[in-house]
NUVEXTI-190138 format. One record per residue (C-alpha): x, y, z; residue number from 1; residue in one letter. Coordinates in steps of 0.02 Angstrom, whole numbers, plus 50000, padded with zeros to 5 digits. Layout:
<pt><c1>X</c1><c2>Y</c2><c3>Z</c3><k>NUM</k><r>A</r></pt>
...
END
This chain:
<pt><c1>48262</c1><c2>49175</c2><c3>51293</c3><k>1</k><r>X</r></pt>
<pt><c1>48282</c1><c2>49369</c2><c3>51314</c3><k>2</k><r>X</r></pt>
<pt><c1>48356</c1><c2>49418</c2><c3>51494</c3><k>3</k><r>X</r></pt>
<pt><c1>48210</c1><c2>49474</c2><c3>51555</c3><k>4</k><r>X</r></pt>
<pt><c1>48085</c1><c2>49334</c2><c3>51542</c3><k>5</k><r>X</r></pt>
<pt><c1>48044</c1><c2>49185</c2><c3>51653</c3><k>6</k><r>X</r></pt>
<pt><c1>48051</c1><c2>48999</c2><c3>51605</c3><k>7</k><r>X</r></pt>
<pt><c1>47902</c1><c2>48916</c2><c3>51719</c3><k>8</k><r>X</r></pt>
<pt><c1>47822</c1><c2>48755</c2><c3>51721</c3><k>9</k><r>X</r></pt>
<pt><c1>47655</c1><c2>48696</c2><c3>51809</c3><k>10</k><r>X</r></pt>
<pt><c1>47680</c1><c2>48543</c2><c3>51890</c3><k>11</k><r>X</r></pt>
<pt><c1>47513</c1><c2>48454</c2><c3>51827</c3><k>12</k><r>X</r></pt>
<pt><c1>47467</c1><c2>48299</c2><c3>51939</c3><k>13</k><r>X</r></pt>
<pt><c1>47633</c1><c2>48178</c2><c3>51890</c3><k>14</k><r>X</r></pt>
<pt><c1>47732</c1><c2>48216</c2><c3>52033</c3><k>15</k><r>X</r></pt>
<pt><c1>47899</c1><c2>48124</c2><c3>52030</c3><k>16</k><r>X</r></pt>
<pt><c1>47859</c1><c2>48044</c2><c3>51837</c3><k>17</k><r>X</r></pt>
<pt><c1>47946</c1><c2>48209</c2><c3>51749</c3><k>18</k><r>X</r></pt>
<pt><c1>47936</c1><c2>48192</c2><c3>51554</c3><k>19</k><r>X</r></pt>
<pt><c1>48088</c1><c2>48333</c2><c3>51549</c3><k>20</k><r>X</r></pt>
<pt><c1>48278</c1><c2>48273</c2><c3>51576</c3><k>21</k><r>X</r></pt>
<pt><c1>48386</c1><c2>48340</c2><c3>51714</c3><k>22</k><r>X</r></pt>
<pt><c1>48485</c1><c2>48463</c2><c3>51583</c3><k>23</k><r>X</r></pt>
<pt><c1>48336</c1><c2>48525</c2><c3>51535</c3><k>24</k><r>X</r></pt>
<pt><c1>48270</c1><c2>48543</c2><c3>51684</c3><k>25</k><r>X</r></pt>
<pt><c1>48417</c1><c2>48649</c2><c3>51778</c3><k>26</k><r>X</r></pt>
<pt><c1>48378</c1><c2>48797</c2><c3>51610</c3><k>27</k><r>X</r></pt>
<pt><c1>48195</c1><c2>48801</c2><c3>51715</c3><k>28</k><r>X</r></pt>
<pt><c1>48184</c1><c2>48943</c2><c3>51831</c3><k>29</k><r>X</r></pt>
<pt><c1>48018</c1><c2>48926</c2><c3>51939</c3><k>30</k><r>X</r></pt>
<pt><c1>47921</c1><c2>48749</c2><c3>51933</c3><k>31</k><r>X</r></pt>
<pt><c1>47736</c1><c2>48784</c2><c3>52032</c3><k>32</k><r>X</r></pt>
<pt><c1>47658</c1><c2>48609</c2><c3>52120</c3><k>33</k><r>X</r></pt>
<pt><c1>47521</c1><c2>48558</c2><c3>52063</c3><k>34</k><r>X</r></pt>
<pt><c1>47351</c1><c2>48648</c2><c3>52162</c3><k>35</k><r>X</r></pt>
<pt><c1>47422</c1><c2>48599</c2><c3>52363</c3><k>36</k><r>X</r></pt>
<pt><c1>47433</c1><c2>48689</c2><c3>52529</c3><k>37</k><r>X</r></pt>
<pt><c1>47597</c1><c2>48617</c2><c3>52536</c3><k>38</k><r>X</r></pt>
<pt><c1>47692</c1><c2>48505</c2><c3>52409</c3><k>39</k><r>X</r></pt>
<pt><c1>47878</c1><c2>48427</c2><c3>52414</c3><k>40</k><r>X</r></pt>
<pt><c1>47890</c1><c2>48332</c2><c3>52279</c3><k>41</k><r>X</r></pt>
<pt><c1>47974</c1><c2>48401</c2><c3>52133</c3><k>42</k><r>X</r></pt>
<pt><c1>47918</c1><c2>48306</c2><c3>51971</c3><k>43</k><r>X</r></pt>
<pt><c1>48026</c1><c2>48393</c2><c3>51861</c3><k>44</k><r>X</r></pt>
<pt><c1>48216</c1><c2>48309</c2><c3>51844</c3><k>45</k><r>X</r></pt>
<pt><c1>48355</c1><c2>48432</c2><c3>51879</c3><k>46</k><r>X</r></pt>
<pt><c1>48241</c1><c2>48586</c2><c3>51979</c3><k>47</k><r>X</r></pt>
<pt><c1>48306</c1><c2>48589</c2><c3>52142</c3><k>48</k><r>X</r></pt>
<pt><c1>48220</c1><c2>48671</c2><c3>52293</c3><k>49</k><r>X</r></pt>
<pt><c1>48282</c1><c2>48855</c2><c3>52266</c3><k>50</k><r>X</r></pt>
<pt><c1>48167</c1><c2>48851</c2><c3>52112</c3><k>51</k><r>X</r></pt>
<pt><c1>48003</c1><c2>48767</c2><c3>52173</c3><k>52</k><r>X</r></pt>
<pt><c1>47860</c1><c2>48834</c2><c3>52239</c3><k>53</k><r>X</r></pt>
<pt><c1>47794</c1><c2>48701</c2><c3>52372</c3><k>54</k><r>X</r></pt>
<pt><c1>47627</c1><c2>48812</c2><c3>52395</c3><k>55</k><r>X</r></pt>
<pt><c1>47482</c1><c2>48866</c2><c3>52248</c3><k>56</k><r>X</r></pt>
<pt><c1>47382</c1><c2>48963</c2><c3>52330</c3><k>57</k><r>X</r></pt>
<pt><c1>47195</c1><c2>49001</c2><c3>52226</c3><k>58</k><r>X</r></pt>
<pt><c1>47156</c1><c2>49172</c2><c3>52285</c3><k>59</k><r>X</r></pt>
<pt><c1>46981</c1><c2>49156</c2><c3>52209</c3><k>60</k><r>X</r></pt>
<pt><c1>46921</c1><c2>49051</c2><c3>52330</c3><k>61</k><r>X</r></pt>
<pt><c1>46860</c1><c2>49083</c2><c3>52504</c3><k>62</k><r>X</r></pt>
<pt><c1>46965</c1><c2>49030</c2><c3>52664</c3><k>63</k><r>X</r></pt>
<pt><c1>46901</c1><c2>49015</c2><c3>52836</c3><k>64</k><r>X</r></pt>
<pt><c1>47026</c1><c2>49101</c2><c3>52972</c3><k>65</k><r>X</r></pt>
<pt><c1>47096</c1><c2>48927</c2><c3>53007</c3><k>66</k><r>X</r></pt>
<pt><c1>47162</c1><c2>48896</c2><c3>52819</c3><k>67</k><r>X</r></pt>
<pt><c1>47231</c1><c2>49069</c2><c3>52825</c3><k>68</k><r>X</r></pt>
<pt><c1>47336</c1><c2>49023</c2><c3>52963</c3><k>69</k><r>X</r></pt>
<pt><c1>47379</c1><c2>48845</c2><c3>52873</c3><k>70</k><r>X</r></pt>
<pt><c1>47440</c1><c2>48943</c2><c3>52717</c3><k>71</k><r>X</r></pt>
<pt><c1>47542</c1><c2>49058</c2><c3>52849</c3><k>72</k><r>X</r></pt>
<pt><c1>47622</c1><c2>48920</c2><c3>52920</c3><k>73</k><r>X</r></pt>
<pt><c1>47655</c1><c2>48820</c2><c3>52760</c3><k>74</k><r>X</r></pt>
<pt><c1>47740</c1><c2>48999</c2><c3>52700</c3><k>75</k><r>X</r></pt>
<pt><c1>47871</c1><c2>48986</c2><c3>52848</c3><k>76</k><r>X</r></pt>
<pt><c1>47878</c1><c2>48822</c2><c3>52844</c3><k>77</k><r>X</r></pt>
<pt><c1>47927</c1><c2>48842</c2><c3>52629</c3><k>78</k><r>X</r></pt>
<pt><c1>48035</c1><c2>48985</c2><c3>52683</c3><k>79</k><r>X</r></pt>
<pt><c1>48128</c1><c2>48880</c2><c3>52811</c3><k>80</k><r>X</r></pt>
<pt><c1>48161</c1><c2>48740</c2><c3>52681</c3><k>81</k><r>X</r></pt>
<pt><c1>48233</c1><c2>48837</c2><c3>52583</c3><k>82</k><r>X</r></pt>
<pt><c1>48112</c1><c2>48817</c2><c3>52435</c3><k>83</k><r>X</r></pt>
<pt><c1>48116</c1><c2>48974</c2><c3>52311</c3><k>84</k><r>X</r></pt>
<pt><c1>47941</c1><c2>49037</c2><c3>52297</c3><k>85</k><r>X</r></pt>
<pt><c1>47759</c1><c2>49024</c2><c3>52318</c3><k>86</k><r>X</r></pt>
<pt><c1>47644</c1><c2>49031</c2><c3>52167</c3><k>87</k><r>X</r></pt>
<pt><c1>47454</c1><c2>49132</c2><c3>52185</c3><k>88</k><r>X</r></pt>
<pt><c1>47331</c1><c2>49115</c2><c3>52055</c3><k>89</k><r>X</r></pt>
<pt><c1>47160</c1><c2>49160</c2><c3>52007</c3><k>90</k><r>X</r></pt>
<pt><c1>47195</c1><c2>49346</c2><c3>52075</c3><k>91</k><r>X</r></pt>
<pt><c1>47006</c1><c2>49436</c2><c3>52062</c3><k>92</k><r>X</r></pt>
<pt><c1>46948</c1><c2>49613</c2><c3>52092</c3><k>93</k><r>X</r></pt>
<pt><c1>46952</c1><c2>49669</c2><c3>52312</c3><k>94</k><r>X</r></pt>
<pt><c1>46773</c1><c2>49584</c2><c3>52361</c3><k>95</k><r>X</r></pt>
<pt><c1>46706</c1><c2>49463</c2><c3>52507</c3><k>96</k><r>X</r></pt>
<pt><c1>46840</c1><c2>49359</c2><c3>52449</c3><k>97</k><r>X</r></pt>
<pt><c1>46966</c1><c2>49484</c2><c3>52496</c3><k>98</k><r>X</r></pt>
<pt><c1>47147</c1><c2>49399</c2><c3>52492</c3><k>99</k><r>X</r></pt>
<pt><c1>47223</c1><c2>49530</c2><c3>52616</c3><k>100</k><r>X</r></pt>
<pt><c1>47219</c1><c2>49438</c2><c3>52747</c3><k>101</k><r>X</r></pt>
<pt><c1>47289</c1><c2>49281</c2><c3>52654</c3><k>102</k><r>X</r></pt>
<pt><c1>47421</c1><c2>49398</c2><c3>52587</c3><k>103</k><r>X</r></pt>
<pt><c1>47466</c1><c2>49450</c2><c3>52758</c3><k>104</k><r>X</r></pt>
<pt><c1>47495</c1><c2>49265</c2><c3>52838</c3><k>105</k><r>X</r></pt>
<pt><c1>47604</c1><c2>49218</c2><c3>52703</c3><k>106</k><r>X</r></pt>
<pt><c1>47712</c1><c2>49387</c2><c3>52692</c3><k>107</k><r>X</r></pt>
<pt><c1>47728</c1><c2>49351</c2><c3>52891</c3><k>108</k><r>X</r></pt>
<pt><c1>47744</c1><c2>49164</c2><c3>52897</c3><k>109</k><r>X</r></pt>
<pt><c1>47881</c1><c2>49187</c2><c3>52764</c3><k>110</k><r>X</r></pt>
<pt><c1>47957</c1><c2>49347</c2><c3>52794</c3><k>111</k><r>X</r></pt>
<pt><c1>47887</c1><c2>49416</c2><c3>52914</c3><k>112</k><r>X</r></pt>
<pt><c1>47830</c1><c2>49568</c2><c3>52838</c3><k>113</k><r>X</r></pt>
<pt><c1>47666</c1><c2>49644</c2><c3>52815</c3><k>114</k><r>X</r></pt>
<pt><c1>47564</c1><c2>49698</c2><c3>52647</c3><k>115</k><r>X</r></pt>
<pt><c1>47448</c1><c2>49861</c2><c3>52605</c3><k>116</k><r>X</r></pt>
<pt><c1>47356</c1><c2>49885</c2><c3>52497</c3><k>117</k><r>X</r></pt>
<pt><c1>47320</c1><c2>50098</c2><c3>52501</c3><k>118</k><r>X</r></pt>
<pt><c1>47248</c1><c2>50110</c2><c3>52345</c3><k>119</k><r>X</r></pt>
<pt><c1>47102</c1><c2>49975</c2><c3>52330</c3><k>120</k><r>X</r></pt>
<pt><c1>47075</c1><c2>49869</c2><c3>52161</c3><k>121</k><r>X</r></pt>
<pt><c1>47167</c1><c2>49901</c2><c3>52002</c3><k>122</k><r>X</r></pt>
<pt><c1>47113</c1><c2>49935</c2><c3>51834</c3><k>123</k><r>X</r></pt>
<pt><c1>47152</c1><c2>49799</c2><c3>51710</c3><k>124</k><r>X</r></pt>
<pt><c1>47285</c1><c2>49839</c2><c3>51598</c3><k>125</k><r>X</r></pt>
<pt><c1>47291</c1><c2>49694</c2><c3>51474</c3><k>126</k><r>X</r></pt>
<pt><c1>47162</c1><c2>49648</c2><c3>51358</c3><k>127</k><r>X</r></pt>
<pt><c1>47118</c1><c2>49432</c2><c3>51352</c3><k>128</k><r>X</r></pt>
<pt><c1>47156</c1><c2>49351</c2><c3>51214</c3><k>129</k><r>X</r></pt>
<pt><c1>47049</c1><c2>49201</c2><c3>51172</c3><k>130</k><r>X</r></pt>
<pt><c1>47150</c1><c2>49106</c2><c3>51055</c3><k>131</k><r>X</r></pt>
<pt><c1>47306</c1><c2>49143</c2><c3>51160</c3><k>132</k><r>X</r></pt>
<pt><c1>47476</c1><c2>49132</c2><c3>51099</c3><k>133</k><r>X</r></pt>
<pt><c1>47582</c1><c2>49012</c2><c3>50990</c3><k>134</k><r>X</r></pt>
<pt><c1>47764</c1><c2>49000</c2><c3>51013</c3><k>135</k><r>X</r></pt>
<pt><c1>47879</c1><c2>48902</c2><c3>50917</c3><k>136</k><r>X</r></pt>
<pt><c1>48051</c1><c2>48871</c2><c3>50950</c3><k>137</k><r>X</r></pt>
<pt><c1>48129</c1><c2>49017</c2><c3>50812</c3><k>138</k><r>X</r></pt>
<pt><c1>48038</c1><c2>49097</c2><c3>50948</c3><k>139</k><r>X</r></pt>
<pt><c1>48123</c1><c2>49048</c2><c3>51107</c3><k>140</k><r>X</r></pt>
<pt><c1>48309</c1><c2>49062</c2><c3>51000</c3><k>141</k><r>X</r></pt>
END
């Protein structure tokens, strides 16, 4: 794989029945659990806690002030551990559903840092493609 690019697996509901050897496992640089608040259980042989992400956080969704705080202290508690990252998904355009605040208790409950954001929504910069992509191992070589 070229320098710059990430090897990541989503950890899809068999936690602790990995289908990928320890060797093969240690070449993985993030695995993300699978949808939780808060998840320990590496089910991938040879990732160790540096590079899992104990928290997916769906930034679609709506949380109530009490989940925010949750996902805050699931952040320090991650942090704490000594796990390696936390995965967001589902990012969507600055609406009711704003993830500011959600940003926020998770920058503090982990680092204890703040986030802006100064200059509102984005534009996209990527186009979707519906087929998506297939990559074969000359690929990855």
């Amino acid at each position: 794989m070229p320098a710059d690019k990430l090897i990541t697996v989503f950890q899809y509901g068999n936690c602790g029945a990995s289908q990928i050897d320890a060797a093969a496992g240690a070449l993985i640089d993030y695995v993300y659990t699978n949808f939780s608040p808060y998840n320990t259980g590496i089910g991938v042989a040879g990732v160790t806690k540096t590079h899992y992400a104990p928290i997916a956080i769906n930034l679609g969704s709506y949380y109530t002030t009490s989940a925010i705080n949750n996902y805050g202290d699931n952040a320090y508690k991650a942090e704490q551990n000594g796990y390696g990252a936390i995965m967001h998904f589902n990012l969507r355009t600055k609406s009711d559903r704003d993830p500011l605040k959600l940003f926020n208790a998770i920058a503090d409950g982990a680092y204890g840092e703040t986030v802006t954001c100064e200059n509102g929504n984005r534009p996209q910069d990527w186009t979707f493609v519906p087929g998506g992509f297939t990559i074969s191992i000359d690929d990855v070589q």
